[in-house]
C-alpha positions in Angstrom: 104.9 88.2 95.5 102.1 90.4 96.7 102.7 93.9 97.5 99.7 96.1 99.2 99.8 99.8 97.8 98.0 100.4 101.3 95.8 103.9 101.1 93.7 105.6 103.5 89.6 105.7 102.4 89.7 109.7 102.0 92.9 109.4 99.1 90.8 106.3 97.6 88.0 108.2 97.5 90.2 111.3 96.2 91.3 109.7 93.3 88.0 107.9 92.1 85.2 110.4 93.1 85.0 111.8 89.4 86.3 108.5 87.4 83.3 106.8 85.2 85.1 103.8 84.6 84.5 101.9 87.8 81.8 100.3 87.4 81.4 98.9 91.3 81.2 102.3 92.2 77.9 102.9 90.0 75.7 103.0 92.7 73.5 105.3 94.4 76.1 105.6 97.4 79.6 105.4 95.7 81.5 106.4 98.6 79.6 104.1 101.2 80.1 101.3 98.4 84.2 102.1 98.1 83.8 101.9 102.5 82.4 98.7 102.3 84.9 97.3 99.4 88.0 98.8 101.2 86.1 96.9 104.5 85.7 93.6 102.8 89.0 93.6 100.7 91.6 95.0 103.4 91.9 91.4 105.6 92.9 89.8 102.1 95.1 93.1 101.4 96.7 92.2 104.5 98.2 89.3 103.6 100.4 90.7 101.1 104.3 89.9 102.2 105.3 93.6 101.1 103.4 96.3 102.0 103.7 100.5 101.0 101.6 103.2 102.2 100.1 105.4 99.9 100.4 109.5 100.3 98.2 111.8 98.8 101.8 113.7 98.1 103.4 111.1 96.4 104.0 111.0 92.5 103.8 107.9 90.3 107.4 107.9 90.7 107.5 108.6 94.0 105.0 105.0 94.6 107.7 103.6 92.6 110.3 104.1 94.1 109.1 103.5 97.6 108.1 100.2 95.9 111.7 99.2 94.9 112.6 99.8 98.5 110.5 97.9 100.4 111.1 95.0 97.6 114.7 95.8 98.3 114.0 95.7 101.9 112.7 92.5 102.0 115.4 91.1 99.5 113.3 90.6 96.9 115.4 93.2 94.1 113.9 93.1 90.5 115.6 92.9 87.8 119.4 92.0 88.9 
């Protein structure tokens, strides 16, 4: 099953501004290249049965956790 972590460009764009390890991003324009992944990627994003908004406030743990309960949510419950 397919579950779309769903963020916003500006939180995207937050967390890889300053990260040399993507290599897509390696361009003269990496925030216009990031807008027209996000662009190209989000209809096949879509599809995902489960998806979970992103929040800039969020922790790992918090992601988590909102995770399990939209797994939960759509009866899909890991590790029972």
């Amino acid at each position: 099953m397919a579950v779309w972590l769903k963020a916003d460009l500006e939180l995207l764009w937050n967390r890889v501004r300053h990260k040399t390890t993507r290599p897509l991003l390696k361009t003269a324009d990496p925030k216009g290249t990031l807008t027209a992944l996000l662009a190209a990627r989000e209809p096949v994003y879509a599809e995902a049965a489960v998806t979970v908004q992103a929040r800039s406030e969020y922790s790992v743990e918090d992601m988590a956790g909102k995770v399990i309960e939209a797994l939960q949510s759509h009866g899909e419950v890991m590790g029972k």
